[in-house]
ChimeraX commands (.cxc) that place a marker at each C-alpha (Angstrom):
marker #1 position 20.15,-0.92,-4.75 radius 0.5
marker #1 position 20.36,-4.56,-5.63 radius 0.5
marker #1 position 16.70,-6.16,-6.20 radius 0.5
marker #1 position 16.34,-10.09,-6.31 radius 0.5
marker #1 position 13.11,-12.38,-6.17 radius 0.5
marker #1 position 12.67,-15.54,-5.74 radius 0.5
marker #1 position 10.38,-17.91,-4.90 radius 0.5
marker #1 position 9.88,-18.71,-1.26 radius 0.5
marker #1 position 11.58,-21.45,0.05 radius 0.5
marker #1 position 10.67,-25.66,2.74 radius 0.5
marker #1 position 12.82,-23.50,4.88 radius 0.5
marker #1 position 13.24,-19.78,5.28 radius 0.5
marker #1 position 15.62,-17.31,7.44 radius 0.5
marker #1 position 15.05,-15.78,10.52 radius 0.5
marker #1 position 14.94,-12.24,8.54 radius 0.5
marker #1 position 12.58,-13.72,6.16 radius 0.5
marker #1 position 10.11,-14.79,8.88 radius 0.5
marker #1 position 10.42,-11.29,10.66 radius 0.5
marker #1 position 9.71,-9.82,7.30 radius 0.5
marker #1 position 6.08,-11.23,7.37 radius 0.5
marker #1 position 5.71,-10.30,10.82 radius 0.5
marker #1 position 6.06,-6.73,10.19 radius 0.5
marker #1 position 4.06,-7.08,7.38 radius 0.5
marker #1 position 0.02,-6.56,8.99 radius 0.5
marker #1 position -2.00,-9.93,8.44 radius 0.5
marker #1 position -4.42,-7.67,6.58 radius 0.5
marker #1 position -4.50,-4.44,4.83 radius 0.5
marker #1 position -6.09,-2.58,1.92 radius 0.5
marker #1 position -7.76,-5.62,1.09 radius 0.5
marker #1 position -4.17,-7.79,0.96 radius 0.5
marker #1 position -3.75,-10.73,3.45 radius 0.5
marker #1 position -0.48,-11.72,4.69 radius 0.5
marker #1 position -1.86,-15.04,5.97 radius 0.5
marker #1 position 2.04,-15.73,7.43 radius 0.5
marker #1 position 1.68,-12.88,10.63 radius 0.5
marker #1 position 1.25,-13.65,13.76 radius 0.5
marker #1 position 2.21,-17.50,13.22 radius 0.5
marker #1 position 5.33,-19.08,15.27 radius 0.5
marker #1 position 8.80,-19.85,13.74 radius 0.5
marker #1 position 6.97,-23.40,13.47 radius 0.5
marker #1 position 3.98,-22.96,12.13 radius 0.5
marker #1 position 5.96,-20.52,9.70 radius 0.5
marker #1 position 7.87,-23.48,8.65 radius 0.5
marker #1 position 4.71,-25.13,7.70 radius 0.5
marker #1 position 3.39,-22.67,5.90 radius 0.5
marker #1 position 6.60,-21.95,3.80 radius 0.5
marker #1 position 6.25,-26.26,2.88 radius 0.5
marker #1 position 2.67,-25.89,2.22 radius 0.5
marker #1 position 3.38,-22.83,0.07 radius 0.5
marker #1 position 6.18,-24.53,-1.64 radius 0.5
marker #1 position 3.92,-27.63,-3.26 radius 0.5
marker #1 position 1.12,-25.59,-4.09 radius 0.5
marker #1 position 3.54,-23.88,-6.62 radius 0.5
marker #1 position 4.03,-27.08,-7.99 radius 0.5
marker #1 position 0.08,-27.97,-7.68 radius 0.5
marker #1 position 0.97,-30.59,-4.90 radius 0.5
marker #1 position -1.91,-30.86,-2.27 radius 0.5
marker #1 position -3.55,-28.09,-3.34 radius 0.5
marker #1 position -7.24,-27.94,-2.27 radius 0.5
marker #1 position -10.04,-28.59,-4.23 radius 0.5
marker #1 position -10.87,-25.20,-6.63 radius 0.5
marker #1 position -7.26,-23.87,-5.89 radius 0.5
marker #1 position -5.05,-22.46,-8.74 radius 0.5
marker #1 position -1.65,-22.94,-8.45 radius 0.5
marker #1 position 0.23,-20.03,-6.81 radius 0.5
marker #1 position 3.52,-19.10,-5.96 radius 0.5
marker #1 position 5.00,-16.83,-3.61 radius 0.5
marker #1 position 7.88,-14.63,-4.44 radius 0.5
marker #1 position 10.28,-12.78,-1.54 radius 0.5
marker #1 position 11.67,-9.43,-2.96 radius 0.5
marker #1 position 15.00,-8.45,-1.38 radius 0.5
marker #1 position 16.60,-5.47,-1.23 radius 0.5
marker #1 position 20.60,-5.92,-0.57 radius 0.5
marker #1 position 19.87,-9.11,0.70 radius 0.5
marker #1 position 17.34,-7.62,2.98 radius 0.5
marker #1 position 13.39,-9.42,2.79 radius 0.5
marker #1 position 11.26,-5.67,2.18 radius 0.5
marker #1 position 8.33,-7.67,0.96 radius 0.5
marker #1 position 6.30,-10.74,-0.82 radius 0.5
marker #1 position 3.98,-11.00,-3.80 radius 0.5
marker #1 position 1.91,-14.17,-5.22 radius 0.5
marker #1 position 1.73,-14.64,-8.40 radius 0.5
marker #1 position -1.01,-17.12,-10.16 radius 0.5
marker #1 position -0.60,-18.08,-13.87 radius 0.5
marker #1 position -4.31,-18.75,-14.38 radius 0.5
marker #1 position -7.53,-18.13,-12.47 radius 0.5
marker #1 position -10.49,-20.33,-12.61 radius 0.5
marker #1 position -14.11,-19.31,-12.58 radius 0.5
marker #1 position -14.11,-18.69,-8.34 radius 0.5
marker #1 position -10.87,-16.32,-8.53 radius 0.5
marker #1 position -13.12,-14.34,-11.64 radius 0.5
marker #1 position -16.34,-14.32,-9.32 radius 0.5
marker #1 position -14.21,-13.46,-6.75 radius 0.5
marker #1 position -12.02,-10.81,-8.12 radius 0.5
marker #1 position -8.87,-12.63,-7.61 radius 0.5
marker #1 position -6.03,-11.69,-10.18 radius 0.5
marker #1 position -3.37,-13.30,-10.85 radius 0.5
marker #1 position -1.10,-11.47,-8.32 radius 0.5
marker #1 position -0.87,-9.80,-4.83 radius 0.5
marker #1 position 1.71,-7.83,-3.10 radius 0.5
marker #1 position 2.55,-6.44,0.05 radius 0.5
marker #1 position 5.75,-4.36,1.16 radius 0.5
marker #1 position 6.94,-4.39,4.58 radius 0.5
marker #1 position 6.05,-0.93,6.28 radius 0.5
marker #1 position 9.36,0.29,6.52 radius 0.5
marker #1 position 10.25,-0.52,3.02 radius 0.5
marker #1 position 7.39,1.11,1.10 radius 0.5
marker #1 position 7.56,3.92,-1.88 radius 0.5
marker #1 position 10.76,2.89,-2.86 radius 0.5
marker #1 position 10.04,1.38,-5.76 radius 0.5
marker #1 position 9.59,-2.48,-4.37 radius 0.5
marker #1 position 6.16,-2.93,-5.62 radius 0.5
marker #1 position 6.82,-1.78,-9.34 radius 0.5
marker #1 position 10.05,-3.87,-10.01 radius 0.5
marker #1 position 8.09,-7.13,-8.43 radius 0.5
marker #1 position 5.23,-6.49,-10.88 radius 0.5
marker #1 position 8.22,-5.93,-13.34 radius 0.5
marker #1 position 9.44,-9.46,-12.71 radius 0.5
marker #1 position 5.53,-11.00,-12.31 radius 0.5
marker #1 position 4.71,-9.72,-16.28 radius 0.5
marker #1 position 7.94,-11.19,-17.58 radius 0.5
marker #1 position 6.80,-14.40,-15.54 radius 0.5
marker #1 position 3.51,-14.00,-17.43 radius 0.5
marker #1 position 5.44,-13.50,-20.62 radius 0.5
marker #1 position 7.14,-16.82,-20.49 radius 0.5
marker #1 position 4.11,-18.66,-19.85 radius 0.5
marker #1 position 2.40,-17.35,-23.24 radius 0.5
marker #1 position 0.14,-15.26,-21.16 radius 0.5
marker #1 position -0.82,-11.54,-22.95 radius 0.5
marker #1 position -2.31,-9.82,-20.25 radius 0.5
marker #1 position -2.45,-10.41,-16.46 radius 0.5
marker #1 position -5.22,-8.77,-14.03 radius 0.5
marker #1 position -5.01,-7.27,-10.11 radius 0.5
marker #1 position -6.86,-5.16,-7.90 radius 0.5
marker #1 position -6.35,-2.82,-5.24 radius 0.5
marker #1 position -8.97,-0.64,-3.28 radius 0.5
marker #1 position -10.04,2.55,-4.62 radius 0.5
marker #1 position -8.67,4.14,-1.59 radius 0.5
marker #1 position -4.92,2.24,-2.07 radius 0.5
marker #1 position -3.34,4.91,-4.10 radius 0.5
marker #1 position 0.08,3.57,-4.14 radius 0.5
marker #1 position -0.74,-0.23,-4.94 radius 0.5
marker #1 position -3.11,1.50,-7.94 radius 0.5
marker #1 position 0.12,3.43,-8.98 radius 0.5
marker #1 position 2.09,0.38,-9.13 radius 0.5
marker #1 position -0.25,-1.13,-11.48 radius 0.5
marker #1 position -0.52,2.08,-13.72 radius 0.5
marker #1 position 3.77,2.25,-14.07 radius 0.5
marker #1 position 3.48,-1.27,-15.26 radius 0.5
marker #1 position 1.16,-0.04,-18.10 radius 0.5
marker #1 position -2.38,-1.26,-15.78 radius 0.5
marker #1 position -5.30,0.03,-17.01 radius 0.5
marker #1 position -8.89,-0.21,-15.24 radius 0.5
marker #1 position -11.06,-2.75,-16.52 radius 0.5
marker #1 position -14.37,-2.66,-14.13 radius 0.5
marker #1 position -14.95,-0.97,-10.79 radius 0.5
marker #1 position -16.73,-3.63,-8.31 radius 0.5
marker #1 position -17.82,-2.39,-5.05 radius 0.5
marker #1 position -14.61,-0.86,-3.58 radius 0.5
marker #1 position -12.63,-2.49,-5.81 radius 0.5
marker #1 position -10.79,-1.37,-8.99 radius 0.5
marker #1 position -9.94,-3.66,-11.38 radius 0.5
marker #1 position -6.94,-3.12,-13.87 radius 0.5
marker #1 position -5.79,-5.18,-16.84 radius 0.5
marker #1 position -1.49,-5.41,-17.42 radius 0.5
marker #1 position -0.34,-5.92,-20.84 radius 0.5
marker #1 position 2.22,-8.46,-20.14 radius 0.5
marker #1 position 4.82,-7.03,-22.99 radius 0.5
marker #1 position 8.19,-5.14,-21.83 radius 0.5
marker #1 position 8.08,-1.76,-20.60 radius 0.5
marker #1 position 10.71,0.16,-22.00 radius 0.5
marker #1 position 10.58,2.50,-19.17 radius 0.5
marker #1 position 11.36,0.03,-16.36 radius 0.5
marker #1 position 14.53,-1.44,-16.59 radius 0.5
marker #1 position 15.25,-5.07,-16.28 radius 0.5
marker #1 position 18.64,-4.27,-14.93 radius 0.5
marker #1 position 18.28,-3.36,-11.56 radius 0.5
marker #1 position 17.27,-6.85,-9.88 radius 0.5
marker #1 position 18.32,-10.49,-10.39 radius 0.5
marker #1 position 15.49,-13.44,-10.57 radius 0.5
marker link #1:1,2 radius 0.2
marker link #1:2,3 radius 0.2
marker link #1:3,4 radius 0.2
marker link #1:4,5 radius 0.2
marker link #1:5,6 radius 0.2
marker link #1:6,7 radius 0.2
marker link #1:7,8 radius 0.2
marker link #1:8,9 radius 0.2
marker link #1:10,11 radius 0.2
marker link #1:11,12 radius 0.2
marker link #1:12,13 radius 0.2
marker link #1:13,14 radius 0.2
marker link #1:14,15 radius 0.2
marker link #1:15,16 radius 0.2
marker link #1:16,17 radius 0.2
marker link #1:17,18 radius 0.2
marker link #1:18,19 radius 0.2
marker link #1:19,20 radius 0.2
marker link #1:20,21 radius 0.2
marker link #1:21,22 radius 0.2
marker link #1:22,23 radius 0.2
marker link #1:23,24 radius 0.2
marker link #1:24,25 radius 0.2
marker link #1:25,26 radius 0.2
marker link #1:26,27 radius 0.2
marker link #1:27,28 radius 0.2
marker link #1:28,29 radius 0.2
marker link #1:29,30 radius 0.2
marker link #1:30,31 radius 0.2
marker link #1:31,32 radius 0.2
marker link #1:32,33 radius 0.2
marker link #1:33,34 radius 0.2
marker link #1:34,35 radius 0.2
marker link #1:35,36 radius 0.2
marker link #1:36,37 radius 0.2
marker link #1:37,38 radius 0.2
marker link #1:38,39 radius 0.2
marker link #1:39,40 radius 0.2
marker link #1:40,41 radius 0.2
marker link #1:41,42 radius 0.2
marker link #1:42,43 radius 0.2
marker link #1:43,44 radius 0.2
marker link #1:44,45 radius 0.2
marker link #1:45,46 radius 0.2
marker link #1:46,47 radius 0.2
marker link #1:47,48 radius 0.2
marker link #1:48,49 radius 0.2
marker link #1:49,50 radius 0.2
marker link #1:50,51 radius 0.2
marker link #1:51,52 radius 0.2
marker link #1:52,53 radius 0.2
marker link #1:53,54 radius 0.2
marker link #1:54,55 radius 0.2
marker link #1:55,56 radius 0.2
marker link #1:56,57 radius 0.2
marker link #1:57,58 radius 0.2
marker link #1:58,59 radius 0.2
marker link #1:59,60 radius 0.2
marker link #1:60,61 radius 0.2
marker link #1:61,62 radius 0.2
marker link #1:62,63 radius 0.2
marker link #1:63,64 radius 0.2
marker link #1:64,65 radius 0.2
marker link #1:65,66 radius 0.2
marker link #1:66,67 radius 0.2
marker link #1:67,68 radius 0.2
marker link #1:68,69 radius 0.2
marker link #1:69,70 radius 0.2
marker link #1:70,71 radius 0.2
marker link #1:71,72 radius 0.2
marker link #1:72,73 radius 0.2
marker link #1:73,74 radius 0.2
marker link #1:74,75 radius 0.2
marker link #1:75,76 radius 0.2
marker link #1:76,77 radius 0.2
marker link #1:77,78 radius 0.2
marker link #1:78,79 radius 0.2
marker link #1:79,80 radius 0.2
marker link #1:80,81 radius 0.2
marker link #1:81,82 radius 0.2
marker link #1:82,83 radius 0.2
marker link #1:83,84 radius 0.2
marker link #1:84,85 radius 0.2
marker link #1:85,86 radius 0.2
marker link #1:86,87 radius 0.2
marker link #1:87,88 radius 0.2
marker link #1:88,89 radius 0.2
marker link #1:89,90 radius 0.2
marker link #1:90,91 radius 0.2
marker link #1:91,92 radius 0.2
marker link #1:92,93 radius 0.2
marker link #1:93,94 radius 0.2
marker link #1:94,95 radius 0.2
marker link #1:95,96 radius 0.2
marker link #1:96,97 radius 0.2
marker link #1:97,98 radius 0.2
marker link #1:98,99 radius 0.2
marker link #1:99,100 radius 0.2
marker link #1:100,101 radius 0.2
marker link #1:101,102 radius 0.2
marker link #1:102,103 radius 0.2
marker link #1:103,104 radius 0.2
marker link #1:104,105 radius 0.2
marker link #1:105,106 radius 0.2
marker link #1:106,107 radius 0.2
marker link #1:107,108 radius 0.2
marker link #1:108,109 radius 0.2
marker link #1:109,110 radius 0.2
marker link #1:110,111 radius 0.2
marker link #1:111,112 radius 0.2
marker link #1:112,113 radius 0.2
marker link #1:113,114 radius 0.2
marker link #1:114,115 radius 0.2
marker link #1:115,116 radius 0.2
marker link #1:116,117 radius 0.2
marker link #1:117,118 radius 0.2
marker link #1:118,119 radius 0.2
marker link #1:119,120 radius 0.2
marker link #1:120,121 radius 0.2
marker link #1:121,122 radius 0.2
marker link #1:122,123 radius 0.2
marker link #1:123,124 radius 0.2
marker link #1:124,125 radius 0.2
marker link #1:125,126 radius 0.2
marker link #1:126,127 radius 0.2
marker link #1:127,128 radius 0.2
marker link #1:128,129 radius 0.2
marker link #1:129,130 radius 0.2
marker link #1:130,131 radius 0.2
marker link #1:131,132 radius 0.2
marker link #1:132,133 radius 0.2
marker link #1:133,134 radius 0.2
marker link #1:134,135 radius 0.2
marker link #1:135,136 radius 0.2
marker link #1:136,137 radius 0.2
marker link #1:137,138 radius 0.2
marker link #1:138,139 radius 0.2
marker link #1:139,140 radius 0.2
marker link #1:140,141 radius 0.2
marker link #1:141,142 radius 0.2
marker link #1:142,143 radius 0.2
marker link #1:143,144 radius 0.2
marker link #1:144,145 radius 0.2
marker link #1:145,146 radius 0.2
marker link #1:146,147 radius 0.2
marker link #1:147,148 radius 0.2
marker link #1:148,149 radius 0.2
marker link #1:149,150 radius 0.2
marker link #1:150,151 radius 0.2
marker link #1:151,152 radius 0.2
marker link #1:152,153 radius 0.2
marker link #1:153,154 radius 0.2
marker link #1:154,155 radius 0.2
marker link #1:155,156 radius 0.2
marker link #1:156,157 radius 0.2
marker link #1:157,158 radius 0.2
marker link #1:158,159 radius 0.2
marker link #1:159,160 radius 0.2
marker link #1:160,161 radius 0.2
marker link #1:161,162 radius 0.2
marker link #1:162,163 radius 0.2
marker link #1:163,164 radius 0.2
marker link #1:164,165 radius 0.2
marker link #1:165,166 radius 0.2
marker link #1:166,167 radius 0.2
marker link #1:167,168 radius 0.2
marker link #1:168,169 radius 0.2
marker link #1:169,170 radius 0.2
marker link #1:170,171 radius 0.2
marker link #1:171,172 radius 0.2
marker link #1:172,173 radius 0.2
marker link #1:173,174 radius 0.2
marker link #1:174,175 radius 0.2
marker link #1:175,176 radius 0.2
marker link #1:176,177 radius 0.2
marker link #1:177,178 radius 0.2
marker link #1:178,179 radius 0.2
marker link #1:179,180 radius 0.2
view
């Protein structure tokens, strides 16, 4: 098993843009805002994405965001988004500075840990010490992610649990299994 990330791209592959499809537009409280939308409006998207990682265009109270594609093999199995700040509407809002979401037939395999793997070493360069997520209380397996990565919870709110990710390695997941 050969993981790489990277961020996404003006112009993606067909397998890429059938990855998203599979992917539900929403689930567990994750939006995949990318389903449903035609090869051209996918094309759009992926542009629109692309300079809002580089804080091009973005729209007024917008943080800068970019979206990573994890492969497996060469195969899309999922995205994430990772944000290297949040202003005072992704705090009121319980944004954090990442997201995730694994294509069905790719999930508890491991995808979701090594991405957050790769999103705290992100964090790391940046001078960041901690980064914060959510999942639902009910989304088990996105809460375990955050818990490998060394996640602990920092409030409950509503159906929400917040955690808190030290941003330092984790000696217990290894670096060596995917490329960035």
């Amino acid at each position: 098993m050969t993981i790489a990330i990277r961020p996404i791209r003006k112009k993606e592959t067909d397998a890429v843009y059938q990855m998203f499809q599979d992917i539900p537009a929403t689930e567990n409280g994750a939006e995949n805002k990318a389903n449903g939308m035609t090869p051209e409006e996918f094309d759009n998207f992926c542009k629109l994405n692309v300079s809002y990682a580089k804080k091009e265009g973005l729209p007024p109270g917008r943080v800068p965001q970019t979206i990573y594609i994890i492969f497996n093999d060469n195969i899309p199995v999922g995205f994430g988004k990772f944000r290297p700040f949040l202003n005072e509407d992704c705090i009121r809002r319980k944004i954090g500075h990442f997201a995730f979401m694994i294509s069905p037939k790719f999930r508890n395999k491991g995808f979701a840990t090594q991405f957050l793997s790769f999103i705290k070493k992100e964090a790391e360069q940046l001078g960041l010490t901690e980064i914060e997520g959510g999942a639902l209380k009910e989304n088990l397996a996105s809460r375990r992610t955050m818990e490998k990565n060394g996640g602990k919870i920092k409030e409950e709110f509503q159906n929400k649990v917040i955690y808190v990710i030290p941003v330092y390695s984790n000696p217990t997941l290894s670096s060596k299994n995917f490329t960035f």
